[in-house]
C-alpha positions as CSV (number, residue, x, y, z in Angstrom):
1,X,102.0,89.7,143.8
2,X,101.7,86.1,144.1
3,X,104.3,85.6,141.7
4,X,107.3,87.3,144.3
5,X,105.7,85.8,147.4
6,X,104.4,82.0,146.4
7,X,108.0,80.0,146.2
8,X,109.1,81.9,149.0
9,X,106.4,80.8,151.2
10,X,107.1,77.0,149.6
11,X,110.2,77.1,151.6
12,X,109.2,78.8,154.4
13,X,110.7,82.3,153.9
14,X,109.1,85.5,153.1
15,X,110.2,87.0,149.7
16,X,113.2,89.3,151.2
17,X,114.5,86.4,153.7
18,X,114.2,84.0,150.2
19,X,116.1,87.3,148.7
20,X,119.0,86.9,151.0
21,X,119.1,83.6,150.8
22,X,119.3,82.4,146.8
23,X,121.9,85.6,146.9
24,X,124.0,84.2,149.4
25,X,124.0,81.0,147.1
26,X,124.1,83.1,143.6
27,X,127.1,85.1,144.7
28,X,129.3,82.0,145.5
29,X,128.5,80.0,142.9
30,X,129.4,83.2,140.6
31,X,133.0,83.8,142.2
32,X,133.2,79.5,141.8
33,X,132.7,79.7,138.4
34,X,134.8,82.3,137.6
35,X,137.4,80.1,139.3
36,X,136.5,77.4,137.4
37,X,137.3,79.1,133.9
38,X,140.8,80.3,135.2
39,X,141.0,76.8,136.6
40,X,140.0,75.4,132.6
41,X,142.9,78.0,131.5
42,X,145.9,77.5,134.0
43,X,144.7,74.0,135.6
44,X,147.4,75.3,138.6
45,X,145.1,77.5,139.9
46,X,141.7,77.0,141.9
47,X,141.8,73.4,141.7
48,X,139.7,72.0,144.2
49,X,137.4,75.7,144.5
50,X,134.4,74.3,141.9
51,X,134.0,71.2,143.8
52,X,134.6,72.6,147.3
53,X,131.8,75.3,147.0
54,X,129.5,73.0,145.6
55,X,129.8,70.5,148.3
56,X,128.8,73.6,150.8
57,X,125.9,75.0,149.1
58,X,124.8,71.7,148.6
59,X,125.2,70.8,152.3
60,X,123.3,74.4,152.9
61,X,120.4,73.8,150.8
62,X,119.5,70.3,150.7
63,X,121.3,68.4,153.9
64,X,120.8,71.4,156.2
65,X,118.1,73.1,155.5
66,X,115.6,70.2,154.9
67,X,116.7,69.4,158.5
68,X,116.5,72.7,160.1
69,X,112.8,73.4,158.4
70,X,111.7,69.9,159.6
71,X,112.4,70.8,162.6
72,X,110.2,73.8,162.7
73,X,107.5,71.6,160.9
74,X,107.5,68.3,160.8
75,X,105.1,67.8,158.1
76,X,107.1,69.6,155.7
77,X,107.6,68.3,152.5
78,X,110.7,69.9,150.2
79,X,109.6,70.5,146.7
80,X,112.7,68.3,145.5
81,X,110.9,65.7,147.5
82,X,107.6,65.8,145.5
């Protein structure tokens, strides 16, 4: 059990809020890719979708979040700080 509950609790989410979240992450950057392989084929299309959905889920996880959690705890330490 450890193994489905320990990163979760790293990041301060239980294993179905930690579900939800790397989902609403994995989802996006699948549909981004995607866009980026029809960009690579007809460079017309999607041209700015790779790097705009990056720049969100990056703003999400790192920028965001690290704030928001410090917030709730301001001892907390990401593991991308460590």
């Amino acid at each position: 059990m450890k193994l489905f509950t320990e990163h979760p609790q790293k990041v301060g989410e239980t294993y179905s809020e930690h579900f939800v979240m790397a989902s609403s992450f994995g989802f996006p950057m699948i549909l981004a890719g995607i866009a980026c392989v029809l960009h690579g084929l007809l460079p017309f299309l999607f041209e700015k979708t790779g790097s705009n959905t990056v720049r969100k889920l990056h703003f999400r996880m790192v920028s965001n979040r690290a704030d928001l959690i410090k917030s709730e705890n301001p001892s907390y330490q990401p593991e991308w700080c460590i």
